[in-house]
C-alpha positions in Angstrom: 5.0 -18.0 -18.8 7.7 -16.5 -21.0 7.5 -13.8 -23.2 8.5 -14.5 -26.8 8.7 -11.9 -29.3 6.7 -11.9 -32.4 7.5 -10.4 -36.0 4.2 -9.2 -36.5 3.6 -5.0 -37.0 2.9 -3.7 -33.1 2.0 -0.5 -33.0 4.3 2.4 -31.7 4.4 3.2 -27.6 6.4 5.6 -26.2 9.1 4.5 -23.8 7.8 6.1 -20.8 5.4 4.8 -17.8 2.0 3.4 -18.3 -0.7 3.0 -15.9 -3.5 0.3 -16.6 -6.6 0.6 -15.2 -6.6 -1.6 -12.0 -9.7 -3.0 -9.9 -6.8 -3.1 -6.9 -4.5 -0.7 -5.4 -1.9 -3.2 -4.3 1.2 -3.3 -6.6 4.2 -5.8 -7.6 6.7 -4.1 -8.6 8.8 -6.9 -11.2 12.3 -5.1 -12.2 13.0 -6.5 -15.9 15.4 -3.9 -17.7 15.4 -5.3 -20.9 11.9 -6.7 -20.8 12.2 -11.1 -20.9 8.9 -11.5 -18.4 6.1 -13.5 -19.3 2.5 -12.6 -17.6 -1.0 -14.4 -18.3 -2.4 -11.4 -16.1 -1.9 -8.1 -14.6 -2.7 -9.4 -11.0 -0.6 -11.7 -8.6 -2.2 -13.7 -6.2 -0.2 -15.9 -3.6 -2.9 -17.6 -1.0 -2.9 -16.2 2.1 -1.9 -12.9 0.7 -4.2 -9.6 -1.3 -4.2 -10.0 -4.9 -1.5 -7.2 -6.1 -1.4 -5.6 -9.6 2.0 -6.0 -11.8 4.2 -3.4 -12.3 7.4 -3.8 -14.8 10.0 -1.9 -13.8 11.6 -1.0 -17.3 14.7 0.5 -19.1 15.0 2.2 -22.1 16.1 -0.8 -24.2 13.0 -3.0 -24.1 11.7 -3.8 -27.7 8.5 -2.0 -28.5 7.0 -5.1 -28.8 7.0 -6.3 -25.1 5.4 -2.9 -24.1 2.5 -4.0 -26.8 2.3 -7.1 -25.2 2.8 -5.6 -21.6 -0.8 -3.6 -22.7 -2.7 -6.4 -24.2 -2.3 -8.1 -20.8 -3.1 -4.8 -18.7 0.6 -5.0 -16.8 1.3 -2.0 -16.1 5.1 -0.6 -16.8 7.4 2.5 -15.6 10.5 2.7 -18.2 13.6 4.4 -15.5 17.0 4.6 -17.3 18.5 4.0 -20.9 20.5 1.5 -20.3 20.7 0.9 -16.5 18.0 1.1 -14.2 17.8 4.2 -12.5 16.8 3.4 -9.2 15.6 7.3 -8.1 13.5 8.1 -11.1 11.5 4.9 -11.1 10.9 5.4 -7.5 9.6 8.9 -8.6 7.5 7.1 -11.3 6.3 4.8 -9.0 4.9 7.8 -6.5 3.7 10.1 -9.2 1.7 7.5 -11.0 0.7 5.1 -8.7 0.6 6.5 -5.3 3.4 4.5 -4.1 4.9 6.2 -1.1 6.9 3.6 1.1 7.9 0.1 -0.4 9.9 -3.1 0.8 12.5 -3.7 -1.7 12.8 -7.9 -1.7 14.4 -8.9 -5.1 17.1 -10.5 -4.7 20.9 -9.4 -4.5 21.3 -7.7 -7.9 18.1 -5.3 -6.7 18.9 -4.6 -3.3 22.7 -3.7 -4.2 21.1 -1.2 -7.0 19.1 0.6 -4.6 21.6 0.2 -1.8 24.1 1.9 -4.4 22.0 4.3 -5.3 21.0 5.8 -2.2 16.9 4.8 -1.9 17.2 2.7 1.1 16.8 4.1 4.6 17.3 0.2 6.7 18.8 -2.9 5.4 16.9 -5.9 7.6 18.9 -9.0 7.7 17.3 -12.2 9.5 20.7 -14.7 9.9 19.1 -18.3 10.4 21.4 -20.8 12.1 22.6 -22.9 9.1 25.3 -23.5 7.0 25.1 -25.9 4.0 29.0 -24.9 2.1 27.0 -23.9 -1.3 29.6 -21.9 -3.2 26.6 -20.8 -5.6 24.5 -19.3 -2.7 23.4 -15.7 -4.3 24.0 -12.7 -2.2 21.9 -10.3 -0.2 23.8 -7.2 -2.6 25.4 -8.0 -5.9 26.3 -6.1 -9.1 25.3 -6.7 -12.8 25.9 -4.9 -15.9 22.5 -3.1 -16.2 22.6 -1.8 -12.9 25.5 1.0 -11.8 28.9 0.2 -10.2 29.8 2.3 -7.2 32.1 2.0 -3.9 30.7 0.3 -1.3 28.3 1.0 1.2 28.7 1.3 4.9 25.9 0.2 7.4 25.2 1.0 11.5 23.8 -1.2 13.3 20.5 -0.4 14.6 18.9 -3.3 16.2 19.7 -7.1 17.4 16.9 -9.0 18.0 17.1 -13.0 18.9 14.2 -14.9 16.9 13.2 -18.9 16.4 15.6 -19.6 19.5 19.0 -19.7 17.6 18.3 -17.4 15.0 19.2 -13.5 14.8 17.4 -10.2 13.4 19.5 -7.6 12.1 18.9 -4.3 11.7 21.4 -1.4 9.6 21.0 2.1 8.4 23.4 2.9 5.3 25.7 5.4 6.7 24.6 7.4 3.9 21.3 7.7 5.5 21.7 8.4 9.0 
């Protein structure tokens, strides 16, 4: 589903977090700065897996009508940054409004170099499967964008090797910053 934005009168929400009632205590957390995302519900469910309540991870320049239509739906949202995410204060959203202690950051390179960059993450865990397929658009595990903050790069230790599937390899860092 996209979102598409309306012209009709939506009433007036402050930019700041808001937490929808939720029957589960499993979250999502779905990083949209500039708010594009289109939702049917506030729950995901993948089979196989819990069902887990949406989160929007926000910025400061969403229109005021996505967060109307962010509450309509019952998604909840956490608004970190004016104009870039800021990767520390939504992770102090996330904890002070919904409990959210310890999370797995999986969203793709533009995310994980954010976080990286800023700091939050105490292990990068890299699983190298043995293929190569010579696609020049591959996306990378860490990449910049201009929402998110530009900084030098980040050193990693290597913590762990394991050997997995027979040919493949398990990789575990610590950002230098973080030993």
């Amino acid at each position: 589903m996209v979102w598409r934005e309306s012209f009709r009168s939506v009433p007036h929400y402050p930019k700041k977090t808001w937490a929808a009632p939720s029957e589960v205590k499993q979250y999502v957390v779905a990083v949209d700065p500039r708010g594009t995302l289109g939702w049917d519900s506030p729950y995901m469910e993948k089979r196989g897996r819990p069902k887990v309540h949406v989160i929007e991870a926000l910025t400061e320049q969403v229109p005021e009508a996505y967060l109307a239509y962010l509450r309509e739906r019952g998604v909840s949202y956490v608004v970190a940054g004016r104009e870039q995410l800021d990767c520390a204060q939504l992770l102090h959203e996330l904890k002070t409004h919904f409990g959210i202690e310890r999370l797995m950051i999986a969203g793709g390179g533009y995310v994980n170099g954010s976080f990286l960059q800023a700091g939050m993450i105490d292990e990068v865990s890299i699983i190298l499967a043995p293929v190569a397929d010579g696609n020049t658009r591959s996306v990378s595990a860490f990449e910049n964008h201009d929402f998110l903050t530009t900084q030098a790069a980040v050193g990693l230790t290597l913590l762990d090797v394991q050997r997995i599937g027979g040919n493949g390899l398990w990789l575990r860092y610590a950002p230098k910053n973080r030993m």
